[in-house]
N, C-alpha and C positions, 0 to 999 in steps of 0.2 A: 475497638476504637476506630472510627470515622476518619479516615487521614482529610487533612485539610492541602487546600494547594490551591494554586491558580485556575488549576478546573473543576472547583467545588461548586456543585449546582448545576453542571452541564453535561450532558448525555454525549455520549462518542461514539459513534458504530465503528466498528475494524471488521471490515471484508478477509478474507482469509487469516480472521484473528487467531485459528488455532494452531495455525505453521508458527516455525521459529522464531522467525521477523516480528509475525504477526502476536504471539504471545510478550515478546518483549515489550512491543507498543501499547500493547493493552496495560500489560504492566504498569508501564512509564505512566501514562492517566492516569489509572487507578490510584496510586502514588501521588498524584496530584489532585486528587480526590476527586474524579469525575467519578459517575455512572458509567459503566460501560458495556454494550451489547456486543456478546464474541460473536461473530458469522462467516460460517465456514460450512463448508460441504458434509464435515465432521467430527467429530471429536469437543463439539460448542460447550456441551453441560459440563461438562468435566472444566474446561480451560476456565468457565464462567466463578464456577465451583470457587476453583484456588484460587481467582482475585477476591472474592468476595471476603472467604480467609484469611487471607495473606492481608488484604488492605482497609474491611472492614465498608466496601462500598454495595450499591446497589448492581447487581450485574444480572445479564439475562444469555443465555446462547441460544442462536437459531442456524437451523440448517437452513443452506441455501446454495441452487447453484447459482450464480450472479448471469449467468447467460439466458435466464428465464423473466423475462421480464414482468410478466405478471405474478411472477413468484417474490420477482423482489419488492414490489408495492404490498403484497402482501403481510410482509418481514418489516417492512417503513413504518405503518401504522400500528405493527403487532409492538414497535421499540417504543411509539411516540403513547400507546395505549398501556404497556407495562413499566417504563420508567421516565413516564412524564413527560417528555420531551427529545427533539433530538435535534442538539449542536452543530456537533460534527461529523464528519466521513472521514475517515481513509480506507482508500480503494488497496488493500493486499492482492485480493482473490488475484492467482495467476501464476504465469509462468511459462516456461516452455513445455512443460506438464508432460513432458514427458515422451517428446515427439522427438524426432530423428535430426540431426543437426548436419550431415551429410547431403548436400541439395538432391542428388540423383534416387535419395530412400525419402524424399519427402512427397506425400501421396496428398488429395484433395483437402480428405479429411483431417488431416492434420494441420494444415491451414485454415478451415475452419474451426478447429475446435481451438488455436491458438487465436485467434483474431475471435470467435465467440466468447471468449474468457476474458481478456486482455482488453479488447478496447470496446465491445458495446455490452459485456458486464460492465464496465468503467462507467461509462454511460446511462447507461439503463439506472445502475447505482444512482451517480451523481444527478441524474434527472428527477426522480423519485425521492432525494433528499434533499434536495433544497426547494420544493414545493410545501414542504414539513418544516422548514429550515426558521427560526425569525432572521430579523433583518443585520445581527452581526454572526451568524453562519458562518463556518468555513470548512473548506476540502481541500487533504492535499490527496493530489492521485501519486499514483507511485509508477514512476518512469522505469529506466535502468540505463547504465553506461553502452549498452547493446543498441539502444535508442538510440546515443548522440552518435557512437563512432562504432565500428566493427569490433566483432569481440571475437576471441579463437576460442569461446567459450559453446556460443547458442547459436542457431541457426537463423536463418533468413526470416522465416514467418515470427520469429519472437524477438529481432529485428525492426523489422516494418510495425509489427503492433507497437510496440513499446516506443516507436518514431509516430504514429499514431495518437498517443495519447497526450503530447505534448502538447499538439497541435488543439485536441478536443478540450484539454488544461485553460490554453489561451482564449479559446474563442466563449468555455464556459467564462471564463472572467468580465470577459467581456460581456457576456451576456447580462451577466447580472449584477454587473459591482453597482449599477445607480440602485439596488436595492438595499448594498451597504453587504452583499454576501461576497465572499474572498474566497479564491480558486487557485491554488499554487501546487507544483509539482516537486517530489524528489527522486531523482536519479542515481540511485545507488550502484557504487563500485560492484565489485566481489565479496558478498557476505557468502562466507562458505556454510550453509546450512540445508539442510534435505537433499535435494538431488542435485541441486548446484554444486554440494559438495563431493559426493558421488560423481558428476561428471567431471570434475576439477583431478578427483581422485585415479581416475581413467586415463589421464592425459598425461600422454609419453614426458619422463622428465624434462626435455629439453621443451616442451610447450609450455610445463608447468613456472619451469624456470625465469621464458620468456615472460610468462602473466605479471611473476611476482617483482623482476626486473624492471618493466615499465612503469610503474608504482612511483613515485618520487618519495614518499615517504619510509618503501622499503617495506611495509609489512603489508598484513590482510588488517579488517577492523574488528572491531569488538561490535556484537550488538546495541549497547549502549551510544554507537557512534552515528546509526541513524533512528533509534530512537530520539534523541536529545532535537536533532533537526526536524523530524516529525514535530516534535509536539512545539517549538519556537515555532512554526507555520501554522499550527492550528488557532495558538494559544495570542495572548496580547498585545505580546510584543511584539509583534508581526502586523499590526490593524491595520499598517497603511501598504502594506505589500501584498500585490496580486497578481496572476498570471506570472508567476517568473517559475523558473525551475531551478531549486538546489543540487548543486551536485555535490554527491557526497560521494569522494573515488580515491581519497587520499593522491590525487592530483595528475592520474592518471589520466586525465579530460580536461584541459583548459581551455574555456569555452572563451574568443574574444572578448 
């Protein structure tokens, strides 16, 4: 059975749709009856597989590294040519991927391969998809609390990018809301999933302590807590909101 929902008819890309985040959010659409195209470096057909199952929609998986730019034009038309059209973005693909978070162990290439991933995959993304886009389009790109304020979490270069892509959030808004397409960002707290949680895991209890303390709410989130915010920015109830960034941190970040 076809689920029906607010994104029945509308095609969704999710850039690093096969991580944790990224499967939830796909989820979340699908649920809502969107189409939806998983892309990820790996693991695509399989994640694409279970929604189609699980929610009875159209779905497709493509590999992609997001830092190739003619690879992702490639991947744009292959979504807009196997499920008809394409709605939305969200930019997952990223991370600190894996790079040293100790400034004195951080080498060239790990600053490029975080800043290649993080803000001109973002880019390269969001450029290539709203040229495909019609005119009520929309993206959120996906920030992190590493972005607005320091984190005893991540390092410097996954810092800067993700300080980066707010700024690339606004100005695409800018760019192009007289075309009626919407560009908003979210900024998630601490979802402890893949290596996040692993690095979290590593950290002396008197750091972990400090993490969970600064929290106003007292706890970590559930997946479901930035799905829900994803898909309200993608979706209708959001039409007249652009260029802002949601922060989702359980209030760890109160932005003026």
């Amino acid at each position: 059975m076809v689920a029906e929902g607010q994104f029945t008819g509308r095609v969704v890309v999710v850039t690093g749709g096969a991580g944790g985040i990224g499967r939830a959010v796909c989820e979340g659409f699908a649920a809502e009856g969107a189409s939806v195209a998983v892309v990820d470096v790996q693991g695509t057909q399989e994640a694409a597989t279970a929604l189609a199952e699980q929610h009875g929609v159209p779905t497709r998986g493509y590999e992609l590294d997001v830092s190739d730019r003619a690879a992702v034009g490639v991947v744009m038309d292959a979504v807009v040519a196997d499920l008809g059209s394409l709605d939305i973005l969200v930019t997952l693909a990223g991370g600190s991927l894996g790079t040293p978070k100790v400034l004195e162990d951080i080498e060239a290439e790990h600053v490029d391969l975080v800043v290649d991933v993080n803000v001109k995959g973002t880019f390269y993304c969001a450029q290539a998809a709203l040229v495909r886009m019609p005119q009520d389009g929309s993206i959120v790109t996906v920030s992190s609390i590493g972005g607005r304020q320091p984190s005893p979490v991540t390092g410097v270069p996954y810092a800067a990018s993700k300080a980066a892509v707010l700024g690339l959030t606004r100005r695409l808004a800018r760019e192009v809301g007289e075309r009626g397409q919407r560009v908003n960002a979210v900024a998630p707290g601490l979802f402890l999933t893949g290596r996040l949680q692993q690095m979290y895991d590593e950290m002396p209890d008197s750091e972990r302590n400090e993490v969970l303390s600064a929290i106003p709410l007292a706890r970590f989130p559930e997946l479901r807590e930035i799905v829900d915010p994803v898909l309200f920015l993608a979706g209708p109830g959001a039409s007249y909101i652009t260029g802002v960034v949601l922060d989702v941190n359980g209030g760890r970040f109160m932005p003026l």
